[in-house]
ZADREN-657057 format. One record per residue (C-alpha): residue number from 1; residue in three letters; chain; x, y, z. Coordinates in nm, 3 decimals. Layout:
<sites>
SITE | NUM | ALA | A | X | Y | Z
...
</sites>
This chain:
<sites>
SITE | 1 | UNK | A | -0.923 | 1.513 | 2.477
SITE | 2 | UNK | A | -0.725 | 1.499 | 2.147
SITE | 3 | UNK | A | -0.788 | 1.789 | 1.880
SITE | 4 | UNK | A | -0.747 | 1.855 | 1.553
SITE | 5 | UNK | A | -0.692 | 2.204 | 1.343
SITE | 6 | UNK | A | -0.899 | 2.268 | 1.069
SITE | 7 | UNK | A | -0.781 | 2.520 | 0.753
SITE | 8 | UNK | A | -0.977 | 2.794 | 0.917
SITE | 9 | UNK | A | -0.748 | 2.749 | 1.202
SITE | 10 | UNK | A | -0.980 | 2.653 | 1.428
SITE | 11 | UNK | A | -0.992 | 2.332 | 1.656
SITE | 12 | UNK | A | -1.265 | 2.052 | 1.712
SITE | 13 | UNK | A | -1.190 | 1.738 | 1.892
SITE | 14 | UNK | A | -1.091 | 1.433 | 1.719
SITE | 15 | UNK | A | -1.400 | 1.217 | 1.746
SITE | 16 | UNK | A | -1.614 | 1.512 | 1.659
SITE | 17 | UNK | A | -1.366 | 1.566 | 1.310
SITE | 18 | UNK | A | -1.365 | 1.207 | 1.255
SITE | 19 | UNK | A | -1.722 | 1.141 | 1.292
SITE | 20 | UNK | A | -1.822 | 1.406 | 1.111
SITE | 21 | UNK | A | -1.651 | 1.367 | 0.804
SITE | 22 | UNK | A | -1.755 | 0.979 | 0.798
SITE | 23 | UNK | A | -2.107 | 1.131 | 0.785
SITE | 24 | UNK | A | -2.040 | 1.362 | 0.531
SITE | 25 | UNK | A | -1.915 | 1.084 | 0.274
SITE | 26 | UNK | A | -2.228 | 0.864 | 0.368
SITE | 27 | UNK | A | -2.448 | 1.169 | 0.277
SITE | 28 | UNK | A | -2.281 | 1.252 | -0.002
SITE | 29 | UNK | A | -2.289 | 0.946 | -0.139
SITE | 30 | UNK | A | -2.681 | 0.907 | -0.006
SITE | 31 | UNK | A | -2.810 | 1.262 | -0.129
SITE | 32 | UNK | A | -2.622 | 1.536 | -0.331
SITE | 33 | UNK | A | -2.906 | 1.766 | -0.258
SITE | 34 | UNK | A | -2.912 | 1.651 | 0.160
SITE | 35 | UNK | A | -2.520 | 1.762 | 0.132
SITE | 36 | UNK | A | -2.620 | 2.081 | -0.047
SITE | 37 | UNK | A | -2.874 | 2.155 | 0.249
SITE | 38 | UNK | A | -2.619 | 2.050 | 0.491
SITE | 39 | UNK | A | -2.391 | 2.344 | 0.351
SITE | 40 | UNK | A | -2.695 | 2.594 | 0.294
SITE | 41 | UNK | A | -2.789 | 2.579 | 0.671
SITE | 42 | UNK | A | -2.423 | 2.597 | 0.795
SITE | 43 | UNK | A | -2.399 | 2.908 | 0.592
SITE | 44 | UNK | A | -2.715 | 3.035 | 0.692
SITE | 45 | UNK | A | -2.893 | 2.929 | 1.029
SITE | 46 | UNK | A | -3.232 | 3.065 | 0.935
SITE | 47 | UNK | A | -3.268 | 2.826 | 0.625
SITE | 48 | UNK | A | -3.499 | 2.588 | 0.666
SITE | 49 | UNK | A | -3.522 | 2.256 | 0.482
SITE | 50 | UNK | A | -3.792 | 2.143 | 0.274
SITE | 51 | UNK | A | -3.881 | 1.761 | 0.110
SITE | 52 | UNK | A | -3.813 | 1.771 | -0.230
SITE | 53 | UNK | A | -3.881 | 1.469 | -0.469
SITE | 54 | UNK | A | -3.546 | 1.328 | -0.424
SITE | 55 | UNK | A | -3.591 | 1.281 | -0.022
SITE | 56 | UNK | A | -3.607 | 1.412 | 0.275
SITE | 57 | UNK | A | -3.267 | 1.595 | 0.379
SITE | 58 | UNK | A | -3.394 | 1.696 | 0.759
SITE | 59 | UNK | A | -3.448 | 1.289 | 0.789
SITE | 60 | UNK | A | -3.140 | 1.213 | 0.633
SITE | 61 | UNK | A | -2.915 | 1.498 | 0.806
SITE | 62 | UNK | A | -3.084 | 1.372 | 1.106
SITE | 63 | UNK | A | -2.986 | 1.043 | 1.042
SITE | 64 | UNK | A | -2.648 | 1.088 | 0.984
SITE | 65 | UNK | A | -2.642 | 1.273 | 1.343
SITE | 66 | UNK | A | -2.533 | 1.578 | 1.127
SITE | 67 | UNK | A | -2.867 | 1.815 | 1.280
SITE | 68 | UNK | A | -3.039 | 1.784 | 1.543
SITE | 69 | UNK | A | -3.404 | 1.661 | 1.585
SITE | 70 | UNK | A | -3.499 | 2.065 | 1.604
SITE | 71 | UNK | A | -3.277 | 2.107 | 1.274
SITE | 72 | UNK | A | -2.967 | 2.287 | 1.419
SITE | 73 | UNK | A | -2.618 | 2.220 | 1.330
SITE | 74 | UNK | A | -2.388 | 2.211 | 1.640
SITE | 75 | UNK | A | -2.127 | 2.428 | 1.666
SITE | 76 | UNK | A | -1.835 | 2.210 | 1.558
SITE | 77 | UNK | A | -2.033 | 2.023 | 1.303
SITE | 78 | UNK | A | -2.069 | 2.330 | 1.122
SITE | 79 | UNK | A | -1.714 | 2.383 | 1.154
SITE | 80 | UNK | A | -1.621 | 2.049 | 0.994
SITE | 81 | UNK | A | -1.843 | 2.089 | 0.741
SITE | 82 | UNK | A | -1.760 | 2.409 | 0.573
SITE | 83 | UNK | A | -1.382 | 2.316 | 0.599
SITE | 84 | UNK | A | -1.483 | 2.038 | 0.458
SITE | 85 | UNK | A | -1.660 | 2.174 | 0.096
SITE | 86 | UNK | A | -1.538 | 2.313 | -0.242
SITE | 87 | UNK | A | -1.744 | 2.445 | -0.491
SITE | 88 | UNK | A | -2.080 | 2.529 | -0.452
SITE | 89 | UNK | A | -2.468 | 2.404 | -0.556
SITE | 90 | UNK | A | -2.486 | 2.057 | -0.629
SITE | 91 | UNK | A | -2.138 | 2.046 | -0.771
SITE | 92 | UNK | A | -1.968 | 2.012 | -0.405
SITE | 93 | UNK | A | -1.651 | 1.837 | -0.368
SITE | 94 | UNK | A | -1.531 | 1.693 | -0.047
SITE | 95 | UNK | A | -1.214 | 1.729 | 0.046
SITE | 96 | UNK | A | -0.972 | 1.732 | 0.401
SITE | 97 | UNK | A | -1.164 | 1.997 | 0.652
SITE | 98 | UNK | A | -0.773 | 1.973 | 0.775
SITE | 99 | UNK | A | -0.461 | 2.214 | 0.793
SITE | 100 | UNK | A | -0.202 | 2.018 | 0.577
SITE | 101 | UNK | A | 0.029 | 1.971 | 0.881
SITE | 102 | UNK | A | -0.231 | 1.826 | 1.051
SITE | 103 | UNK | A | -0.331 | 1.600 | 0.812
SITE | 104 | UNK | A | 0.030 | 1.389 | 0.841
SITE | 105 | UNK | A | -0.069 | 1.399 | 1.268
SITE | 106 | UNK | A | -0.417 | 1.227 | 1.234
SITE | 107 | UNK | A | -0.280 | 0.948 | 0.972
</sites>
């Protein structure tokens, strides 16, 4: 199984980094405020999502095969996805979850 380093240092495996940032652009691109959940309950696994008049993010996280039907992040997801985030609220900003010398590996 092939891995990958993330700028944390720490190491998912490929398909779990590659599928997980394809999700990631899809959702951002879906729901602003779905991605903003997304990053709320990787920071904090007691937050709990709510529907809001703009969608449902649990449906759409769930979707996207970034939760789980009982609305946990796995391990590595979580990873990915705050490696994966700059700035905060609903002004995110995606960017490479990977260490620079990493990024020339995967490409």
């Amino acid at each position: 199984m092939s891995t990958v380093t993330l700028k944390d240092g720490s190491q998912v495996a490929e398909a779990v980094y590659a599928s997980t940032t394809m999700n990631l652009r899809d959702v951002a691109e879906e729901s602003s405020i779905a991605l903003n959940d997304l990053v709320k309950k990787c920071k904090d696994a007691n937050y709990k999502f709510t529907k809001n008049p703009f969608g449902d993010s649990k449906a759409i996280l769930t979707g996207h095969a970034l939760i789980g039907e009982d609305q946990e992040v796995h391990a590595d997801v979580r990873k990915v996805v705050l490696n994966s985030i700059e700035g905060s609220g609903l002004n995110l900003k995606l960017v490479s979850p990977l260490k620079p010398e990493q990024v020339q590996k995967i490409q």
